[in-house]
RODO-2510 file (C-alpha; in nm, 4 decimals, decimal comma):
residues 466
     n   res          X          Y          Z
     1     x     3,6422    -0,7559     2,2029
     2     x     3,3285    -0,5748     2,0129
     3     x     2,9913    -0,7330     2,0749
     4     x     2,8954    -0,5328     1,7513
     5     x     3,1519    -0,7366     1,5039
     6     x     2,8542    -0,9410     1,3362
     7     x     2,9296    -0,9628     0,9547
     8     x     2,7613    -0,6914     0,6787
     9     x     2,4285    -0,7890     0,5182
    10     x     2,3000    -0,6498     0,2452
    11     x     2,0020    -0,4002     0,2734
    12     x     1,8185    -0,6438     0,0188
    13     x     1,8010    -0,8965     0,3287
    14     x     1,5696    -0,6933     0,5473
    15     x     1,3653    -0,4422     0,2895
    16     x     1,3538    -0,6372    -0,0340
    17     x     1,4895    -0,4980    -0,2698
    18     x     1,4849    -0,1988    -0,4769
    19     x     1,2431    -0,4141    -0,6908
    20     x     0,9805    -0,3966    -0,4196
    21     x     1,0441    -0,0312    -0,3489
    22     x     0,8778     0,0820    -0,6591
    23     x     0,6328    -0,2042    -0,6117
    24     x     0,5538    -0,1917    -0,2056
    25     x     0,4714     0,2247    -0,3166
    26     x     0,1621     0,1427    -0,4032
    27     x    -0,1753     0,0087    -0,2514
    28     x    -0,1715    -0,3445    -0,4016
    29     x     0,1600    -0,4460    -0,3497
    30     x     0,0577    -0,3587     0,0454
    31     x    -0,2552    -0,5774     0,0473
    32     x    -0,0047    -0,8415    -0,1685
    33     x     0,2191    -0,8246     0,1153
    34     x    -0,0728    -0,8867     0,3674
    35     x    -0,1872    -1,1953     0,2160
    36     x     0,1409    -1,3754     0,0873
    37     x     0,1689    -1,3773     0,5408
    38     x     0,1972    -1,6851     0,6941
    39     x     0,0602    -1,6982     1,0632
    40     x     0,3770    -1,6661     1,3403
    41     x     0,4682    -2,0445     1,4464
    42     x     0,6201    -2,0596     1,7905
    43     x     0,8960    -2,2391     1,7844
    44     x     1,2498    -2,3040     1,9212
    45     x     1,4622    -2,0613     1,7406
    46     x     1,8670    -2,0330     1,7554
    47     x     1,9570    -1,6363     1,9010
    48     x     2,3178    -1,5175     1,8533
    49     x     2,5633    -1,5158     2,1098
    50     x     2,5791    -1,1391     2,0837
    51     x     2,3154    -0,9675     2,2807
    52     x     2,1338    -0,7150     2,0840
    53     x     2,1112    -0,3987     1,9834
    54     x     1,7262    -0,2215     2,0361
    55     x     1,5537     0,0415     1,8097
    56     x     1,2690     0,0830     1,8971
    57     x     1,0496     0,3844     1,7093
    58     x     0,7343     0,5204     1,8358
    59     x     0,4849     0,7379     1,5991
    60     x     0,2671     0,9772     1,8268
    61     x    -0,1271     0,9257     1,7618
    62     x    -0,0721     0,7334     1,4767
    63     x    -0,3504     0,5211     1,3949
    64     x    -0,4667     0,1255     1,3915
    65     x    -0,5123     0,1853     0,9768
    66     x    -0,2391     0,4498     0,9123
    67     x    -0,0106     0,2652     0,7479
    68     x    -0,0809     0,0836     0,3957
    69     x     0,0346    -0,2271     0,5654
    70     x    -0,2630    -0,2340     0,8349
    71     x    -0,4943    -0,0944     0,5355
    72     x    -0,4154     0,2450     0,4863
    73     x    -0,6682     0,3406     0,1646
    74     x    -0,4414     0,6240     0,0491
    75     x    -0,1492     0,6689     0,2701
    76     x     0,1521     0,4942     0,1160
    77     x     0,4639     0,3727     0,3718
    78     x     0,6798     0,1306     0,1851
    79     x     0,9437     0,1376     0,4434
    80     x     0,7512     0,0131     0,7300
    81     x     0,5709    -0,2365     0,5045
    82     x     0,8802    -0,3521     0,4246
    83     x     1,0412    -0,3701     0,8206
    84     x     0,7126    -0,5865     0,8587
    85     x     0,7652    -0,8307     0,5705
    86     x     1,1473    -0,8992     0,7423
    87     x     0,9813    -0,9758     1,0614
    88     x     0,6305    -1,0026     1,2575
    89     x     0,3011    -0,7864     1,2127
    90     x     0,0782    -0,7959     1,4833
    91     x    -0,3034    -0,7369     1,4877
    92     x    -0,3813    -0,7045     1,8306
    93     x    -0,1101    -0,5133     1,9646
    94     x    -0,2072    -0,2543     2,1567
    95     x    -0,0706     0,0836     2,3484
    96     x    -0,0861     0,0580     2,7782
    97     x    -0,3367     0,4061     2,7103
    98     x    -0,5410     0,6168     2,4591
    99     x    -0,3530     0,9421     2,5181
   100     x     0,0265     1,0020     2,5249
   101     x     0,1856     1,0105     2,8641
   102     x     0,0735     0,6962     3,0499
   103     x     0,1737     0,4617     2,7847
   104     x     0,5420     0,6482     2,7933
   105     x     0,5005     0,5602     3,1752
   106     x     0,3973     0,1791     3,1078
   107     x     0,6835     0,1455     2,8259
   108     x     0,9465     0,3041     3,0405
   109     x     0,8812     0,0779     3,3525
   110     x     0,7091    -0,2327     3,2267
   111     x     0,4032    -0,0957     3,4489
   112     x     0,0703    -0,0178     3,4477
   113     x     0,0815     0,3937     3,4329
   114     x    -0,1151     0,4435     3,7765
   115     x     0,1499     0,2700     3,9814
   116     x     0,2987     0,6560     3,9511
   117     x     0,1492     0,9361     4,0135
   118     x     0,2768     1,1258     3,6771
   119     x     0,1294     0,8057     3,4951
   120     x    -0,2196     0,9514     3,5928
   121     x    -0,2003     1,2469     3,4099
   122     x    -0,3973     1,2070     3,0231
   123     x    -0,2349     1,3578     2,9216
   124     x     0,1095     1,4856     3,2144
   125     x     0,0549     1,8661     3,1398
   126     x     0,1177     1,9979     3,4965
   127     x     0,5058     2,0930     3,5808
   128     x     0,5895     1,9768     3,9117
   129     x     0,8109     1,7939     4,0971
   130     x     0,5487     1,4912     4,1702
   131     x     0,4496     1,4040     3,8224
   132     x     0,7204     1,1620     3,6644
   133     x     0,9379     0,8752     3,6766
   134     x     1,1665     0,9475     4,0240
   135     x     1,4731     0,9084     3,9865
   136     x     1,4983     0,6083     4,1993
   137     x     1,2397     0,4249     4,0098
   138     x     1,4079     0,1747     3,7463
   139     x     1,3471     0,2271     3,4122
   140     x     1,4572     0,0209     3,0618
   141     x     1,6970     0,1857     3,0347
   142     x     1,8698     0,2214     3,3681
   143     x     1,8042    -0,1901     3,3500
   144     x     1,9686    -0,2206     3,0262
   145     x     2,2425     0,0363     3,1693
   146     x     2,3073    -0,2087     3,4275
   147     x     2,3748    -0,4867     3,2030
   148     x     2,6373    -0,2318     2,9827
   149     x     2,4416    -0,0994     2,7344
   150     x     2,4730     0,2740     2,5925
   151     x     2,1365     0,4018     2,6120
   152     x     1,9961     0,7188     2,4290
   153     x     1,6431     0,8635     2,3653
   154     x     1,5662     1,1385     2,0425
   155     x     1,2166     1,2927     2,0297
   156     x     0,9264     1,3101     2,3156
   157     x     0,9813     1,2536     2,6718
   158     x     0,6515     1,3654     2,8136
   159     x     0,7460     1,1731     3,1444
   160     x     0,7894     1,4650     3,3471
   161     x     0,9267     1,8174     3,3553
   162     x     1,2545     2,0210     3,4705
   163     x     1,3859     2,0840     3,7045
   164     x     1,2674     1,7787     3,8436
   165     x     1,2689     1,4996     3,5780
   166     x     1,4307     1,4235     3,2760
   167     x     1,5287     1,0966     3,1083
   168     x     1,9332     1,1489     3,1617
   169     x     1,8138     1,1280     3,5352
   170     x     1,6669     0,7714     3,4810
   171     x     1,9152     0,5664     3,2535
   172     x     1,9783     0,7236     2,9241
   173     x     2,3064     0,8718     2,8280
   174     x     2,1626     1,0971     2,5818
   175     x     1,9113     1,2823     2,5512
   176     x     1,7671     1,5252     2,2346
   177     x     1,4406     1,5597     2,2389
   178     x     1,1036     1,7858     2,3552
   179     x     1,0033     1,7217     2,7518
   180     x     0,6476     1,8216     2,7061
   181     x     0,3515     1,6829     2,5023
   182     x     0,3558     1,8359     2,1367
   183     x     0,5879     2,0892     1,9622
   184     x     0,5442     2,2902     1,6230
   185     x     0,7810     2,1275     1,4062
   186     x     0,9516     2,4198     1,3318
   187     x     0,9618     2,6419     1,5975
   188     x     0,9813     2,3964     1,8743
   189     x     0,7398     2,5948     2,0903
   190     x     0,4612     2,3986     2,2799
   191     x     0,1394     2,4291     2,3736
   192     x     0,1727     2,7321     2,6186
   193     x     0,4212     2,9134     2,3447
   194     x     0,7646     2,8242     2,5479
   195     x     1,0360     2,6941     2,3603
   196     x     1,0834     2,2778     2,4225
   197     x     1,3601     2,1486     2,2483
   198     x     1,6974     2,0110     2,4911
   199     x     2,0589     1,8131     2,4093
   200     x     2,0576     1,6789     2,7417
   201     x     1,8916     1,9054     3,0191
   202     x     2,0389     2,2387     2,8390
   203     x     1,7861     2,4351     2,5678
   204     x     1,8980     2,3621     2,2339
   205     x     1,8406     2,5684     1,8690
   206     x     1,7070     2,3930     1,5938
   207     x     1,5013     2,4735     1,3201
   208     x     1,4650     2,2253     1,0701
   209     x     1,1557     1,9989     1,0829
   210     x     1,0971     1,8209     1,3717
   211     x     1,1129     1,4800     1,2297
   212     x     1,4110     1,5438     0,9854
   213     x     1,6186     1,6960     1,3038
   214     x     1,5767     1,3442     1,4801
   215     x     1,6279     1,1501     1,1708
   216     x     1,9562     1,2701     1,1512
   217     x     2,0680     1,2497     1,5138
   218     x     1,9198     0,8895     1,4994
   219     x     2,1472     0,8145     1,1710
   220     x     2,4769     0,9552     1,3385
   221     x     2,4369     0,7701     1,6629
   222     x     2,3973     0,4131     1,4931
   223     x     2,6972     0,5091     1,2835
   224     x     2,8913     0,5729     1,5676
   225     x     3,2026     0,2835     1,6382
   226     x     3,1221     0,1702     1,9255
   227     x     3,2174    -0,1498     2,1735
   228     x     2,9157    -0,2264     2,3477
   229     x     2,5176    -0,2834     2,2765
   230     x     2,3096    -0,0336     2,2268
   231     x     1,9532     0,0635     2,3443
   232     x     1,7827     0,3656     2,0997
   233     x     1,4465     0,5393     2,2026
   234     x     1,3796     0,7131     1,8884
   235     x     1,0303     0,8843     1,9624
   236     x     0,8773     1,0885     1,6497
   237     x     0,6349     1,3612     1,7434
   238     x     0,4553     1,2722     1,3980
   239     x     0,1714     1,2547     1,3025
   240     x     0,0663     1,4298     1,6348
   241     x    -0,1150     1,8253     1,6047
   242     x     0,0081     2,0631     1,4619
   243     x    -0,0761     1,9898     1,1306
   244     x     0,2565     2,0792     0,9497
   245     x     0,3993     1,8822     0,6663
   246     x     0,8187     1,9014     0,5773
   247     x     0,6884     2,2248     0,3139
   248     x     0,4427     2,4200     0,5298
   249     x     0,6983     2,6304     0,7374
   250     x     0,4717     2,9221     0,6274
   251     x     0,2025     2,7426     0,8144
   252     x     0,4139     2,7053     1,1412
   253     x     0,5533     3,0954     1,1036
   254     x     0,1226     3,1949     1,1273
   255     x     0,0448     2,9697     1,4223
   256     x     0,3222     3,0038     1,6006
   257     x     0,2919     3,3970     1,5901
   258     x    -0,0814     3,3135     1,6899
   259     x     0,0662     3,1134     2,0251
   260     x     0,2763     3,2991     2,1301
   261     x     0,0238     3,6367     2,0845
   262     x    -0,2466     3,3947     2,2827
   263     x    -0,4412     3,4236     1,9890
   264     x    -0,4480     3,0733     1,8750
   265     x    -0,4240     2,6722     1,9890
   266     x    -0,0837     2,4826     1,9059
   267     x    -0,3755     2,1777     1,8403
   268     x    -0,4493     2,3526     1,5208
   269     x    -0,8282     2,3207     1,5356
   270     x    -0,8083     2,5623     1,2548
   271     x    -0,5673     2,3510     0,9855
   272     x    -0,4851     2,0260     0,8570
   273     x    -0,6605     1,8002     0,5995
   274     x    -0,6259     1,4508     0,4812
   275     x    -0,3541     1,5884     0,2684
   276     x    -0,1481     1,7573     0,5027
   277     x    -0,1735     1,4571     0,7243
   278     x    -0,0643     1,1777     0,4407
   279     x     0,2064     1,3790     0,3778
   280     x     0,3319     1,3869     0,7600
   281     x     0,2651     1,0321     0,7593
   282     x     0,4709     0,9783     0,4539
   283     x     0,7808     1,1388     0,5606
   284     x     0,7475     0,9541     0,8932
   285     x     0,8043     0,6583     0,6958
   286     x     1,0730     0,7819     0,4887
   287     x     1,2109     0,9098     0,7815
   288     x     1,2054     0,5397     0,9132
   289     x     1,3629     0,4134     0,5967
   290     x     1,6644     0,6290     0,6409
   291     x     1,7097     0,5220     0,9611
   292     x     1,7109     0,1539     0,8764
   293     x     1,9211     0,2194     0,5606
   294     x     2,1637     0,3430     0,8456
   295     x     2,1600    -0,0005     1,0399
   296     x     2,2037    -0,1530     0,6956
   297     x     2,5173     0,0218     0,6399
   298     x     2,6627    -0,0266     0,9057
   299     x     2,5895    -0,4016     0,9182
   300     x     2,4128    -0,4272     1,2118
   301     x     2,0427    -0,5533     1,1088
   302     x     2,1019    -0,9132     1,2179
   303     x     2,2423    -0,7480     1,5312
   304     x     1,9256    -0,5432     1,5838
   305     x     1,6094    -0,5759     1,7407
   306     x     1,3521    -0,2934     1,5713
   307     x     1,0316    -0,2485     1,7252
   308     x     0,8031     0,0164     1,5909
   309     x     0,4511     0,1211     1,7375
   310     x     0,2510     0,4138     1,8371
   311     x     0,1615     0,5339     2,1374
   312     x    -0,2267     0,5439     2,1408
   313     x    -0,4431     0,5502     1,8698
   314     x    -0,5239     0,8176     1,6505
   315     x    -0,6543     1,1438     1,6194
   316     x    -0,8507     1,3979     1,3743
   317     x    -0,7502     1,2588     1,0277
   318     x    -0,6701     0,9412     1,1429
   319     x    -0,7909     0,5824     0,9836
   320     x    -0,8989     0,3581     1,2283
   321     x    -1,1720     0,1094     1,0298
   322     x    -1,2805    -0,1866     1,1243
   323     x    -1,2646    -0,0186     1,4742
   324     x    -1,4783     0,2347     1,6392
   325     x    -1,3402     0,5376     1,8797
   326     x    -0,9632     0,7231     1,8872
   327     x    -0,7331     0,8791     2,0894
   328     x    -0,8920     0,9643     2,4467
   329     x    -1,1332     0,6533     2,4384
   330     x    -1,0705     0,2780     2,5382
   331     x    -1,2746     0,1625     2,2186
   332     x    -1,0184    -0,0056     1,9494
   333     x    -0,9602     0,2791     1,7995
   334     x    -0,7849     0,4145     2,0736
   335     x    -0,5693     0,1553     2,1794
   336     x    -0,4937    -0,0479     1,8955
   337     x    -0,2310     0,0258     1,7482
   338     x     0,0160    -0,1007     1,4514
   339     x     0,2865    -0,2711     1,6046
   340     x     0,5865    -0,4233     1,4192
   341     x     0,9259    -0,6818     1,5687
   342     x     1,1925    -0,7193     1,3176
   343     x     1,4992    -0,9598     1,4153
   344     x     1,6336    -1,0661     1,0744
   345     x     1,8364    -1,4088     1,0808
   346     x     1,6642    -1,4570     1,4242
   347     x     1,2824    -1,4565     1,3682
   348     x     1,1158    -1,5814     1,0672
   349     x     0,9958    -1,3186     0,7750
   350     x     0,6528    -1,2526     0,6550
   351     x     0,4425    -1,3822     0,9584
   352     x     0,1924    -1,2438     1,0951
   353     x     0,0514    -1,2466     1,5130
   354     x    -0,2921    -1,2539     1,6050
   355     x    -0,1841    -1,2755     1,9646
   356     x    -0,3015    -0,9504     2,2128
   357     x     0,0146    -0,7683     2,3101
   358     x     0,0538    -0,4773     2,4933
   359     x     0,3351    -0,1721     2,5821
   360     x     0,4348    -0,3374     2,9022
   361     x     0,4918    -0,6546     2,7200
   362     x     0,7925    -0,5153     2,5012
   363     x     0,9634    -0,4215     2,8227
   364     x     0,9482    -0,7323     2,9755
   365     x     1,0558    -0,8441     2,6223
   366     x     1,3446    -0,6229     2,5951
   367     x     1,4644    -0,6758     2,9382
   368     x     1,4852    -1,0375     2,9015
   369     x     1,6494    -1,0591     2,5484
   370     x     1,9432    -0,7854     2,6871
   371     x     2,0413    -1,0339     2,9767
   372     x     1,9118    -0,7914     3,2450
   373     x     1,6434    -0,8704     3,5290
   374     x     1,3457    -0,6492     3,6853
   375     x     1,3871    -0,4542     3,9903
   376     x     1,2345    -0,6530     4,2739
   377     x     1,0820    -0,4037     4,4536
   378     x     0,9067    -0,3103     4,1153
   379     x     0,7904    -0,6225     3,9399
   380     x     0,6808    -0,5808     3,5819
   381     x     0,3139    -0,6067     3,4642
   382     x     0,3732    -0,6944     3,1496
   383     x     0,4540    -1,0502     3,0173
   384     x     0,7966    -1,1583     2,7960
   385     x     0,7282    -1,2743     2,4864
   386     x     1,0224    -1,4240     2,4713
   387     x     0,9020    -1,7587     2,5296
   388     x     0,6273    -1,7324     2,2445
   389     x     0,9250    -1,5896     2,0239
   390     x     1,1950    -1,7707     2,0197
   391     x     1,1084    -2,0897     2,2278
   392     x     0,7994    -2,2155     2,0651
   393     x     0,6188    -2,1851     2,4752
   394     x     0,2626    -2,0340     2,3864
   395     x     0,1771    -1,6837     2,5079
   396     x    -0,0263    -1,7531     2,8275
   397     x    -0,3644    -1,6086     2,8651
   398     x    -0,3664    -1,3287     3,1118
   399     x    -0,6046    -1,0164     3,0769
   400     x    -0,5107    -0,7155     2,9039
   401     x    -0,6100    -0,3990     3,1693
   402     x    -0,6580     0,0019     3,1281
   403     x    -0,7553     0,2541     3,3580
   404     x    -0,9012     0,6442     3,2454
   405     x    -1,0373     0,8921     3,4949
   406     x    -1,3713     0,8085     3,3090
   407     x    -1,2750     0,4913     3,1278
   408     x    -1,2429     0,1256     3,1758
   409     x    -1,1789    -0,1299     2,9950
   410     x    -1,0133    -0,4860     3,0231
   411     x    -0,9849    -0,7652     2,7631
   412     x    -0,9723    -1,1597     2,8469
   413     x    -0,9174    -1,3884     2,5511
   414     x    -1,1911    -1,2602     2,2563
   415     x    -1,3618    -1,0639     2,5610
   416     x    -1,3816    -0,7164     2,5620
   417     x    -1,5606    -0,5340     2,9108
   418     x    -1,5672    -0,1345     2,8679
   419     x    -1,7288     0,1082     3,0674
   420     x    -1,7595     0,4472     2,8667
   421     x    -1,6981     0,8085     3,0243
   422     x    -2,1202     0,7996     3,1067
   423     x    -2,0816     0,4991     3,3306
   424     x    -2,2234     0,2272     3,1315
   425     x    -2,1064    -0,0823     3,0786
   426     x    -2,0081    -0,2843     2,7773
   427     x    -1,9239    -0,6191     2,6412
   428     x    -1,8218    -0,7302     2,3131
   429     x    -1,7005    -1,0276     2,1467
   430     x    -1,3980    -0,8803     1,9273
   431     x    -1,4061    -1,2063     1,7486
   432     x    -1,6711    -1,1443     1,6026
   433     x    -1,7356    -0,8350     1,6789
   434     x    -1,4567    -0,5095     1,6371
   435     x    -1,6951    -0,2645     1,5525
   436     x    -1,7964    -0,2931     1,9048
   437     x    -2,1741    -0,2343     1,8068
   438     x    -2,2863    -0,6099     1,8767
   439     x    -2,3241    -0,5590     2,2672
   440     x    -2,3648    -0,8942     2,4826
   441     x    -2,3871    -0,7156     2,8736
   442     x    -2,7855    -0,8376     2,7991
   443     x    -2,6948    -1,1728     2,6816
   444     x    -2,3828    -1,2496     2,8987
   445     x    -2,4166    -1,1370     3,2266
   446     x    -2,1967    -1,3901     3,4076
   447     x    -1,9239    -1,2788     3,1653
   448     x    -1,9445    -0,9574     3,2368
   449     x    -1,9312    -0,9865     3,6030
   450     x    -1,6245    -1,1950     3,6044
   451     x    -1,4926    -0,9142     3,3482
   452     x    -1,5496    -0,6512     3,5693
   453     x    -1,4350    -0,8404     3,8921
   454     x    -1,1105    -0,9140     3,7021
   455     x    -1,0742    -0,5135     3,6766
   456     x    -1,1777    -0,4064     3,9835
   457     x    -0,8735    -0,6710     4,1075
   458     x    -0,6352    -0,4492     3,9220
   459     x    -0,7120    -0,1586     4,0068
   460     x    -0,7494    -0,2190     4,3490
   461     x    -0,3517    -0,2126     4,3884
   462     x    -0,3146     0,1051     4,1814
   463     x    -0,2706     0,4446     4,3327
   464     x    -0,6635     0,6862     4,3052
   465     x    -0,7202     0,9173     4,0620
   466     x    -0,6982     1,3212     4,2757
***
C-alpha cells in the first residue's frame, strides 16, 4: 500500500490563487502579506497518519532582506511569498555559519560544524581525504534512509571532495549536483577552471543554466510514481558569484575563457550590479514556483513538508537592513537568514515566528517528524521543533552558538555576545537593538561574562582550529 495516496488539492490551497499572482508581484501586496500575519500559536495540532514527504530548498548567500517578503525594496518573489502565506515565516531563523560549507555540515548532521574536521573549513576548498562527512558518520539522510525513505540531493554538495566523499556515500540515492563551492552557471567550471558538474560520482554534460538544469531534475523526480516517502535536498547555487543572470551566457563565455586562461576570478569582482542580481534572484523564485506547481500536480502538498532557507547571509548586492555585516561575519547580516516551513492542512497559514531557530534545529525537526531517531554515538545539537509545532510545548530557551577562526558569537534569549575578527568583544540587546551599534559590554558586564562563559562551554568539546 502507497504512503503517497493522499487525495489532490488544488494549487489555489497552498499559493493563492492566480488572483494573488498578479497581486503578490508587486511591493505592496508583499508588505500586505506581512501585516495581514498573525503571530504562530503553539498548539496541539492533528498530523496525518502518512509520514511525510521533505523538500527542503536552500538559496546560496541569499540575504536576510532578499526576498519582498522579508522587505526586499525592489526584488519581487511572489512564489516564496506565497509558500510563506500557506505556512510559517520566521524572523530569527538563522544559518549554523556565515560562509557556505559549515552550515552544509550542521544541516547534514544536526551538528555544530567543528565536531568534523571538514566543518572547519570557511569555506571546505582543500581536496583531501580528511575534509568531509566520513562515510560512517550518520547523516539526514542515511537516518531517513533507515526509516525507508528515497533520498536524493540536486545542486551544491560542498561537503567534501572525490575520491573520498560524496553524498551517495552518506545516504542519498541520487545525486546531480556540483561537489565544490561555486560554479559558472553555464559552463559548470569552478573556481580553479575544472569542470564540477556529476549524476552520481560520474562527470556529467550540461549546459543550460545552472538553476533551470536543477529545476527540471527537481520537477521529474517529484513526478515520479513512487511507493514510499521521500526526502529532496534541492540546493540552488543562486544568487551565489558569478554574477550571471538566465540571458548573460555571453557573460559566462568571457569569464570563463578568463578562468580557465588564469586571467580572471570565477568571484567576478569585475561584474554584476543590482540588476543582474534581481534578476538571478527572480528566477530563483520562479524556479521555486515551478517546483511547487510540480507538488501541486501531483497532489502531494498536504503530503509535503517544504522548508526553504539560505545558507549564510549575503554577499555583494545583497539587502540585509535592519542588520549590519554579511557573509563571512557573525553580525546579523551574516547569519540571519529568511527561513520559511510550509505543511498545508497540518500547520496553520499566515503566521508568523519570532522564535530564534537555527540549521541544526530543522534536522532534529526532520528526523523526528519522519519516525527516525539520532545516532547515539552522535547526538544532535540542535533542538526539534516539533513540540513548539505541532504540540503547543513552548520552544525551550537554550543558546544559539557559532564558531569562526576569528569570530564568535553566541545568542541567549534577546542577548547577543560577539567577538569580531580584532578580538574585541561585543554585546547587544537585539531587542532593541539589530543594528548592533547600541553596545552594552560597558553597561553589562555580568552579562557578558556569563555570555562568554556559556561559549567558551561549547567550544570546549569541539575539535581546534589547525
Amino acid at each position: 500500500m502507497s504512503e503517497r495516496t493522499g487525495s489532490r488539492v488544488s494549487r489555489r490551497t497552498l499559493i493563492g490563487g492566480a488572483v494573488a499572482t498578479g497581486a503578490a508581484a508587486t511591493g505592496v501586496a508583499a508588505a500586505a502579506t506581512m501585516e495581514q500575519e498573525q503571530p504562530f500559536e503553539t498548539a496541539q495540532r492533528p498530523v496525518p497518519e502518512r509520514r511525510p514527504n521533505f523538500l527542503i530548498v536552500l538559496g546560496d548567500d541569499l540575504g536576510w532582506g532578499d526576498l519582498s517578503s522579508y522587505g526586499a525594496p525592489t526584488i519581487r518573489t511572489p512564489h516564496l511569498d506565497r509558500l510563506a502565506a500557506s505556512g510559517v515565516r520566521f524572523t530569527n531563523g538563522y544559518s549554523a555559519s556565515s560562509v557556505c560549507s559549515p552550515t552544509r555540515f550542521g544541516l547534514y548532521t544536526g551538528r555544530y560544524p567543528g565536531r568534523l574536521h571538514g566543518g572547519l573549513g570557511e569555506p571546505l576548498a582543500e581536496k583531501n581525504d580528511v575534509d568531509g562527512i566520513p562515510t560512517d558518520h550518520p547523516t539526514l539522510a542515511s537516518l531517513l534512509k533507515g526509516v525507508g525513505y528515497e533520498t536524493a540531493m540536486l545542486g551544491k554538495w560542498h561537503c567534501g571532495f572525490l575520491p573520498s566523499f560524496s553524498p551517495t556515500r552518506v545516504g542519498w540515492d541520487e545525486f546531480f549536483g556540483n561537489f565544490g563551492g561555486a560554479v559558472d552557471y553555464f559552463s559548470k567550471i569552478d573556481t580553479s577552471g575544472i569542470h564540477d558538474l556529476y549524476e552520481g560520482e560520474v562527470e556529467a554534460e550540461d549546459l543550460r543554466y545552472y538553476t533551470h538544469a536543477l529545476t527540471e531534475r527537481a520537477v521529474e523526480y517529484i513526478a515520479r510514481p513512487r511507493e514510499h516517502p521521500w526526502l529532496l535536498n534541492l540546493n540552488f547555487t543562486t544568487p551565489h558569484w558569478p554574477w550571471e543572470g538566465p540571458q548573460d551566457r555571453a557573460v559566462s563565455e568571457d569569464l570563463t575563457r578568463r578562468v580557465v586562461n588564469g586571467d580572471g576570478l570565477l568571484a567576478h569582482f569585475d561584474g554584476g550590479s543590482l540588476g543582474v542580481y534581481r534578476s538571478m534572484v527572480e528566477d530563483l523564485d520562479r524556479s521555486v514556483g515551478r517546483v511547487l506547481a510540480a507538488l501541486d500536480h501531483g497532489g502531494q502538498i498536504h503530503d509535503t513538508v517544504v522548508l526553504f532557507a539560505s545558507d549564510n547571509g549575503g554577499e555583494r548586492f545583497s539587502y540585509v537592513w535592519p542588520f549590519t555585516g554579511g557573509k563571512y561575519t557573525l553580525n546579523e547580516g551574516g547569519i540571519r537568514v529568511p527561513t520559511i516551513l510550509s505543511w498545508p492542512g497540518t500547520l496553520p497559514r499566515g503566521r508568523v515566528s519570532h522564535e530564534p531557530v537555527i540549521t541544526m534545529d530543522w534536522t532534529a525537526t526532520i528526523v523526528e517528524l519522519a519516525g527516525a531517531r539520532p545516532d547515539e554515538e552522535h547526538p544532535f545539537d540542535g533542538t526539534s521543533l516539533v513540540p513548539y509545532l505541532l504540540r503547543g510545548q513552548a520552544l525551550p530557551e537554550r543558546p544559539l552558538f557559532w564558531r569562526m577562526h576569528d569570530w564568535r558569537a553566541l545568542r541567549a534569549g534577546t542577548l547577543k555576545y560577539l567577538q569580531t575578527d580584532d578580538g574585541s568583544d561585543h554585546l547587544y540587546d537585539l531587542s532593541a537593538d539589530q543594528h548592533e551599534q547600541a553596545d552594552l559590554v560597558d553597561l553589562r558586564p555580568d552579562d557578558l561574562d556569563r555570555l562568554r562563559a556559556a561559549w567558551e562551554k561549547i567550544a570546549g568539546d569541539q575539535l581546534p582550529y589547525d
